[in-house]
C-alpha atoms as a printed R data frame, in Angstrom:
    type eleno elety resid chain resno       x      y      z
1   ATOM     1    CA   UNK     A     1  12.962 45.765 33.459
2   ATOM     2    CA   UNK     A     2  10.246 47.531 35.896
3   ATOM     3    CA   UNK     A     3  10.137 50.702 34.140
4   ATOM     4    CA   UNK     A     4   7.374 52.042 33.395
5   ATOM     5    CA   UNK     A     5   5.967 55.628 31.675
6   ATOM     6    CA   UNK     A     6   1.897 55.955 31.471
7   ATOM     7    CA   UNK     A     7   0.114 58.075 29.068
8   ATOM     8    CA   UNK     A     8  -3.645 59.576 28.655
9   ATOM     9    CA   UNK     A     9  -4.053 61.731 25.741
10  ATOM    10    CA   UNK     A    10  -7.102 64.212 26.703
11  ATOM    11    CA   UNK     A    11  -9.622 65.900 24.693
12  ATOM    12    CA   UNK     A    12 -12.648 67.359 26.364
13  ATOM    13    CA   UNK     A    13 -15.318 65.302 28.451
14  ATOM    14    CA   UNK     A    14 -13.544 66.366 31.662
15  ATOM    15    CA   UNK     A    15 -16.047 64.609 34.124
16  ATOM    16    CA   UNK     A    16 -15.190 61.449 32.329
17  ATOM    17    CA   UNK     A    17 -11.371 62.199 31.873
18  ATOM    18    CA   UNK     A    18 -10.768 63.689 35.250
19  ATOM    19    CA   UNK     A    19 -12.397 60.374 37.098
20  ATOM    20    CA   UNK     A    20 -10.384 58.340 34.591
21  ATOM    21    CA   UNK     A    21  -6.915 59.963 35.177
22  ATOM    22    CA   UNK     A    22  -7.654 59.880 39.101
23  ATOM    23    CA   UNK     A    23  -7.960 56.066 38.839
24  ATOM    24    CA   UNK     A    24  -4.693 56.075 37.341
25  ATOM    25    CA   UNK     A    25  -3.280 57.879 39.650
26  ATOM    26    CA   UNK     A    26  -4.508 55.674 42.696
27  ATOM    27    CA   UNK     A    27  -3.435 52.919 41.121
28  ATOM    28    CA   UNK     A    28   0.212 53.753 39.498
29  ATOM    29    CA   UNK     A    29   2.645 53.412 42.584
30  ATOM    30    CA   UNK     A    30   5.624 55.301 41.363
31  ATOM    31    CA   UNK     A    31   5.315 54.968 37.893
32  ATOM    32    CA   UNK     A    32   5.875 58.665 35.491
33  ATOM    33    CA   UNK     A    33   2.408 59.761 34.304
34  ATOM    34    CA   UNK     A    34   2.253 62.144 31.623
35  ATOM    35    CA   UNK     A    35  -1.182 63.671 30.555
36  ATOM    36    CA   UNK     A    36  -1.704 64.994 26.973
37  ATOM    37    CA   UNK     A    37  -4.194 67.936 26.645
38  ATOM    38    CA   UNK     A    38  -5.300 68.160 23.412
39  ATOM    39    CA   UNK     A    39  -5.958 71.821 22.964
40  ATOM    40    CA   UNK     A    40  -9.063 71.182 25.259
41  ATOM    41    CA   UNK     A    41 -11.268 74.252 26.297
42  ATOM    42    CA   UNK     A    42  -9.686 76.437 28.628
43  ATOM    43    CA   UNK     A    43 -11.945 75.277 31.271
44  ATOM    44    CA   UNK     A    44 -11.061 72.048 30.662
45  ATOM    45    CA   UNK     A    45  -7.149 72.945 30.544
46  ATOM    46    CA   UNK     A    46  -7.442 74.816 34.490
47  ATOM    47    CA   UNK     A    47  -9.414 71.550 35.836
48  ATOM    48    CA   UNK     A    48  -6.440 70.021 34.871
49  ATOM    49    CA   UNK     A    49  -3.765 72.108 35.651
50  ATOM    50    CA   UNK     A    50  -5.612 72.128 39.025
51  ATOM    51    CA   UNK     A    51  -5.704 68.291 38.965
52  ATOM    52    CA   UNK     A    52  -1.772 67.627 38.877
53  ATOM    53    CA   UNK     A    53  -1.854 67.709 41.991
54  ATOM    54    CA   UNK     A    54  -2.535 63.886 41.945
55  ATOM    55    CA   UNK     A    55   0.388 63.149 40.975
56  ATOM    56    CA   UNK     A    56   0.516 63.455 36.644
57  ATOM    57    CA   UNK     A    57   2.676 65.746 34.280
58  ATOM    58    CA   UNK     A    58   0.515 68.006 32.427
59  ATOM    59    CA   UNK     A    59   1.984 68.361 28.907
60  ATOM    60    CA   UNK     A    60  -0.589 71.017 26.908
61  ATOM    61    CA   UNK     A    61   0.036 70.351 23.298
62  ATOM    62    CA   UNK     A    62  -0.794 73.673 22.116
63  ATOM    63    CA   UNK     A    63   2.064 75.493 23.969
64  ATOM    64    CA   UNK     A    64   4.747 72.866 21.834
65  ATOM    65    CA   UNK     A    65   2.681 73.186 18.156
66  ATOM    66    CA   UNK     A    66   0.416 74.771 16.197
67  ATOM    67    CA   UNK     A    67  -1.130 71.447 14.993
68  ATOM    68    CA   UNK     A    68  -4.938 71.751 15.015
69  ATOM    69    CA   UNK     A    69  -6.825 68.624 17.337
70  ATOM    70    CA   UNK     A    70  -6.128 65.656 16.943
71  ATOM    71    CA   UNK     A    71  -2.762 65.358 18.075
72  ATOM    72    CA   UNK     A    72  -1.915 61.368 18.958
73  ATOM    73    CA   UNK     A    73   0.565 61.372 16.623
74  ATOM    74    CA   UNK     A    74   2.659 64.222 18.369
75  ATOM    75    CA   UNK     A    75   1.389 62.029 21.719
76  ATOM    76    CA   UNK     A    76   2.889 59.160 20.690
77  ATOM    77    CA   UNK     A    77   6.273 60.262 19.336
78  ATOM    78    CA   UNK     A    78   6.949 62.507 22.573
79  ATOM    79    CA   UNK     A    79   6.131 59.720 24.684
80  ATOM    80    CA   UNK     A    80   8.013 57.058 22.613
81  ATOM    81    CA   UNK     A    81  11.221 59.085 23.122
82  ATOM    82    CA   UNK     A    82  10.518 59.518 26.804
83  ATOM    83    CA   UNK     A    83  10.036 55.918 27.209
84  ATOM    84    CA   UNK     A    84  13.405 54.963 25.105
85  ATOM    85    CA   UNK     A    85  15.472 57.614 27.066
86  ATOM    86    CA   UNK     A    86  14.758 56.071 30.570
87  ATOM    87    CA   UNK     A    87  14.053 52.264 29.384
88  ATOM    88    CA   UNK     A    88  10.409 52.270 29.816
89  ATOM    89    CA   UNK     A    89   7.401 50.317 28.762
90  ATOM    90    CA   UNK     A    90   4.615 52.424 27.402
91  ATOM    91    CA   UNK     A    91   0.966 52.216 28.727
92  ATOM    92    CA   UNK     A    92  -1.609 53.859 26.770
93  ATOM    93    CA   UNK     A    93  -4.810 54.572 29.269
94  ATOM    94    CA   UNK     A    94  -7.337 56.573 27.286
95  ATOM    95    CA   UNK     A    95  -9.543 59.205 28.552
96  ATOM    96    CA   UNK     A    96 -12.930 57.246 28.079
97  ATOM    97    CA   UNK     A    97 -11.567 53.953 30.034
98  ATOM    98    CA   UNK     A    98 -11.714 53.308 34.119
99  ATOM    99    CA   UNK     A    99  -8.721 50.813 35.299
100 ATOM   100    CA   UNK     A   100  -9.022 49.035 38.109
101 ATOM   101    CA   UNK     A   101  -6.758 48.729 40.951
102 ATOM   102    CA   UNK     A   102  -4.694 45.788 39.717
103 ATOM   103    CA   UNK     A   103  -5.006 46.589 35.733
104 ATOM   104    CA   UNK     A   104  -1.554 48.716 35.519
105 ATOM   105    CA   UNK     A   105   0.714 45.312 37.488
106 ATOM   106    CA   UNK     A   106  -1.169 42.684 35.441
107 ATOM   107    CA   UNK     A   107  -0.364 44.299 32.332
108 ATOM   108    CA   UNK     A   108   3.708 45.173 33.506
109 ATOM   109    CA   UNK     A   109   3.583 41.598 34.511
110 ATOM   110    CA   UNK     A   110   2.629 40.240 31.347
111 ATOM   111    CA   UNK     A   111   5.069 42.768 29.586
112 ATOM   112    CA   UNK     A   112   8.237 41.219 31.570
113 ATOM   113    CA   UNK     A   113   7.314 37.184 31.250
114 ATOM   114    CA   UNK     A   114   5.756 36.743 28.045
115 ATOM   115    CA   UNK     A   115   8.339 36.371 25.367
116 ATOM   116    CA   UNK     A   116   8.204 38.198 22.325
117 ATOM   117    CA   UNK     A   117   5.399 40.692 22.956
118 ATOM   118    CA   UNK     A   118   5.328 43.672 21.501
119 ATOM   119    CA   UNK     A   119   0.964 44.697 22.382
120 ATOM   120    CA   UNK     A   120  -0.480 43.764 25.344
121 ATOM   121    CA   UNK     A   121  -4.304 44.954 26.187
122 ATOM   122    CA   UNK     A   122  -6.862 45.324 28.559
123 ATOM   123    CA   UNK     A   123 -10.397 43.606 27.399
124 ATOM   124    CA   UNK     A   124 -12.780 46.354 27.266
125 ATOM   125    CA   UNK     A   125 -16.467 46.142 28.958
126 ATOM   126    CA   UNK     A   126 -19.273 48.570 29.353
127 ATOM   127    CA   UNK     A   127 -20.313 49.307 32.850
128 ATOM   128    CA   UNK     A   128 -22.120 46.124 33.357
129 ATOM   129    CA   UNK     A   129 -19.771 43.835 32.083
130 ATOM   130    CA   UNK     A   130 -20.338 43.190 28.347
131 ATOM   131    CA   UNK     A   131 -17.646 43.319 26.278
132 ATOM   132    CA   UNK     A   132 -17.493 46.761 24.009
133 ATOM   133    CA   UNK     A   133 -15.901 48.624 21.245
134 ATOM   134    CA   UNK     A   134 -13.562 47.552 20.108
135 ATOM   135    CA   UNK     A   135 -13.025 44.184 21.028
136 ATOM   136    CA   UNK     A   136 -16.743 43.003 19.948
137 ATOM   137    CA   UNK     A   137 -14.778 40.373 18.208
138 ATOM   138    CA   UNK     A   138 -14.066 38.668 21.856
139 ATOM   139    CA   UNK     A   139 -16.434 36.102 22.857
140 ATOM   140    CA   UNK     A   140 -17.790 36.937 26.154
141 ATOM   141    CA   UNK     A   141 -17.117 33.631 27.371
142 ATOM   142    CA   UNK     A   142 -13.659 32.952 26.055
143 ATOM   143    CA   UNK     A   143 -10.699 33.402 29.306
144 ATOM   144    CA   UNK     A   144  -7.266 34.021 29.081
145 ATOM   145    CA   UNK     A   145  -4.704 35.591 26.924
146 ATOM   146    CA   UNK     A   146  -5.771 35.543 23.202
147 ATOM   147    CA   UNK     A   147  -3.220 36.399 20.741
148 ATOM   148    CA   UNK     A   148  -4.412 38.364 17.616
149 ATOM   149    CA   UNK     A   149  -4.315 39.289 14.388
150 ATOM   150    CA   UNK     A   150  -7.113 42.017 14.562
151 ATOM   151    CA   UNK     A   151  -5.726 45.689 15.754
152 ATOM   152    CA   UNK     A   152  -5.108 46.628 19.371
153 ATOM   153    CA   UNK     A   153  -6.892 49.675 20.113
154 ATOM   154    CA   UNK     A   154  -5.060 52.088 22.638
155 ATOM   155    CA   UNK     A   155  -7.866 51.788 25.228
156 ATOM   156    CA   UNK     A   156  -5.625 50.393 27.836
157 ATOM   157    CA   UNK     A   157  -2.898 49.248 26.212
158 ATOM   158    CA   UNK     A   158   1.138 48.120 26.795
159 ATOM   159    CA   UNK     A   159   3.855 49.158 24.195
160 ATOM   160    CA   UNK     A   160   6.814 47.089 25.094
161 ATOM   161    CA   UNK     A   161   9.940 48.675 25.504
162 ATOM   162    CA   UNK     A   162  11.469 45.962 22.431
163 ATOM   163    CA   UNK     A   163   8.229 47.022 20.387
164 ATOM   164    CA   UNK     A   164   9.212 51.248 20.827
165 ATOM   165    CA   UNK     A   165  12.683 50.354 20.026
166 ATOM   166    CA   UNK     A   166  12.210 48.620 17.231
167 ATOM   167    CA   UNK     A   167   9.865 50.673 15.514
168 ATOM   168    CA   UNK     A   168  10.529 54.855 15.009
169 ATOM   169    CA   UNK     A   169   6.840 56.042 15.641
170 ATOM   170    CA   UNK     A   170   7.964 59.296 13.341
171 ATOM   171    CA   UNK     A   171   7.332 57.140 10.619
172 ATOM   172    CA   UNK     A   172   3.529 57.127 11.061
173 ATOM   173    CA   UNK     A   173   1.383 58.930  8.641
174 ATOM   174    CA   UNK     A   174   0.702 62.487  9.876
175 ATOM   175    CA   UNK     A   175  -2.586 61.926  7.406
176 ATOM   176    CA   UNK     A   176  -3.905 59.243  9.633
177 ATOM   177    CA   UNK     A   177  -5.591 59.209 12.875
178 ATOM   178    CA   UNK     A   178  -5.770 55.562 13.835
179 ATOM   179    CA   UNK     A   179  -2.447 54.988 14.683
180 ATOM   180    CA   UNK     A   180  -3.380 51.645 16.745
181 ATOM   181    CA   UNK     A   181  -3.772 50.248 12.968
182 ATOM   182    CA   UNK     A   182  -0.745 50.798 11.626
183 ATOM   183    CA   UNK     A   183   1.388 49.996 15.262
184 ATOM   184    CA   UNK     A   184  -0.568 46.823 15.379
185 ATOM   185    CA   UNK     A   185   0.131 45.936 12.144
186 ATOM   186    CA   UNK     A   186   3.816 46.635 11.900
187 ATOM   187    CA   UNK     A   187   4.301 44.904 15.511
188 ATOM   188    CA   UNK     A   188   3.505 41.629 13.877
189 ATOM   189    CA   UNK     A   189   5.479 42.218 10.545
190 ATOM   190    CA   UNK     A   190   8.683 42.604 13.199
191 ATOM   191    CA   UNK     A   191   7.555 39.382 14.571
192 ATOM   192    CA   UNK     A   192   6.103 40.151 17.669
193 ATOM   193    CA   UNK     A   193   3.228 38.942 19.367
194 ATOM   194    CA   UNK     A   194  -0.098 41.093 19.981
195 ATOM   195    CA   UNK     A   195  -2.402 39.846 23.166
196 ATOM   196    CA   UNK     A   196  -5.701 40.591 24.747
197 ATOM   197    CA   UNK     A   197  -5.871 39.734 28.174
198 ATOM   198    CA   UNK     A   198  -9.485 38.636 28.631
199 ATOM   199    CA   UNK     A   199  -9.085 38.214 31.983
200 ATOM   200    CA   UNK     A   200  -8.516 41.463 32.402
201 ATOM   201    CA   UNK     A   201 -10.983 43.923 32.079
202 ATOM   202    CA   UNK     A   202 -11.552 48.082 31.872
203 ATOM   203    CA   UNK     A   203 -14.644 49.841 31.857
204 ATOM   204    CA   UNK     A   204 -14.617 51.576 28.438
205 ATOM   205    CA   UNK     A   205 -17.024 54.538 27.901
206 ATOM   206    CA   UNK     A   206 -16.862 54.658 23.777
207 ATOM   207    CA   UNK     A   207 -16.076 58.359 22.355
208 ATOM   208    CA   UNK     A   208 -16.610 60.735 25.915
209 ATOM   209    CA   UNK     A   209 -13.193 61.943 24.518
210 ATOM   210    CA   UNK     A   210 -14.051 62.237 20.995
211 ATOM   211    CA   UNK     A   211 -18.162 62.867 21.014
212 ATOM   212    CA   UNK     A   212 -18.639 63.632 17.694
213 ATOM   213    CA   UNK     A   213 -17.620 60.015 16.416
214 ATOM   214    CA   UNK     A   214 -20.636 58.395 18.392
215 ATOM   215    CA   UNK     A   215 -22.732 60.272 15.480
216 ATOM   216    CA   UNK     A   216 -21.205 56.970 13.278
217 ATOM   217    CA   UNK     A   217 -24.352 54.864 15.161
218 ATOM   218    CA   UNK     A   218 -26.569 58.052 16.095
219 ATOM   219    CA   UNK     A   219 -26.480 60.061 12.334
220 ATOM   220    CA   UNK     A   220 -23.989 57.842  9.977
221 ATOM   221    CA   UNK     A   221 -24.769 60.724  7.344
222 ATOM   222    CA   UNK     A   222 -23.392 63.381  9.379
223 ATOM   223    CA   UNK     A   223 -20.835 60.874 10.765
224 ATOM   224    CA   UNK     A   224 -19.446 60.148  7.314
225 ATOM   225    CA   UNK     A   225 -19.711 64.096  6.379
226 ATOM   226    CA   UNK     A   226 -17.972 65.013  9.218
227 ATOM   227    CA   UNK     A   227 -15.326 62.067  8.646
228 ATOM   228    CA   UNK     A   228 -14.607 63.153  4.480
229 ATOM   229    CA   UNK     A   229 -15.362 66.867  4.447
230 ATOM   230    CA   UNK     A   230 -13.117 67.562  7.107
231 ATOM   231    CA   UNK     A   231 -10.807 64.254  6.803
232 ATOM   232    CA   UNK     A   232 -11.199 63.084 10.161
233 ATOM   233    CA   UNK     A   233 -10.707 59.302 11.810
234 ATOM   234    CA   UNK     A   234  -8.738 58.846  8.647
235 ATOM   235    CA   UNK     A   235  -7.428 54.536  8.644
């Protein structure tokens, strides 16, 4: 199987998003790309629109539910179907993160010859190299492919097609918001294995999608507010 469908849910942070998405696209040969707009501003939305051009599908959430921000949920299950209909692998390129020319093959490649995988991820680095959020866990001089037992954020991250059919992503919690938890976890109860390339690495610029959540290191008070009072970044 070569299939492949490529995500980005988007929220905001155009600058950031719009360089991101345009390294996808340069780097994607033929490969369906589907961007998520998460009922951005409406500046945000026409820089977009506008941006198509390179060669994405625009999909604005708000004109398909009324479902206030965040949306991943409605991301996921959209692009799961898409993905089972035409036989497809799903990649997961966040907003925040900068691939690099070879990311997308290495990961497709690691999708078709490694048996039993269900995750397979990107090791994300800030702009000078050093592993970041959320794969502190990583040693920064370990090489390879690690399997793990630790959840595999969405940064830049490979769904296998065995993984999407095997597990109906309507069944996640419409009260949570870290869905990379709970596929994680249920991808090794169905026996699959979940693998960080460490080889392979993304720029990751933590929370230009999602601003607010930086306050967790900046002003944990208003972080943790923010996080109860209005039951956001729920586990």
């Amino acid at each position: 199987m070569e299939n492949l469908l490529i995500i980005t849910p988007v929220k905001d942070s155009i600058v950031v998003a719009s360089e991101a998405i345009t390294r996808v696209c340069q780097s994607k040969k033929n490969y369906r790309y589907r961007v998520y707009n998460d009922r951005s501003l409406p500046e945000s939305r026409t820089v977009l629109e506008h941006g198509s051009i390179l060669g994405y599908e625009l999909i604005n959430i708000e004109d398909f539910t009324d479902s206030p921000s965040p949306n991943y949920r409605f991301t996921l299950i959209d692009a799961q179907q898409i993905a089972l209909q035409s036989g497809s692998h799903l990649l997961i390129v966040e907003s925040d993160v900068y691939v690099k020319p070879d990311t997308i093959e290495q990961l497709l490649h690691h999708a078709k010859t490694i048996d039993n995988c269900g995750i397979v991820a990107a090791l994300t680095t800030d702009e000078n190299g050093i592993i970041n959020f959320p794969y502190l866990h990583i040693k920064q001089a370990q090489q390879g492919l690690k399997k793990t037992r630790h959840r595999i954020s969405f940064c830049c991250t490979l769904l296998t097609y065995d993984l999407l059919k095997s597990f109906d992503f309507n069944s996640l919690s419409p009260k949570k918001h870290w869905f990379d938890v709970q596929i994680s976890k249920k991808s090794r109860t169905l026996g699959f294995q979940n693998l960080i390339d460490t080889n392979l690495t993304v720029t990751h610029l933590p929370h230009s999608s999602r601003p607010w959540k930086s306050l967790k290191y900046k002003n944990p008070l208003k972080y943790y507010l923010r996080k109860y009072l209005k039951k956001l970044d729920r586990i």
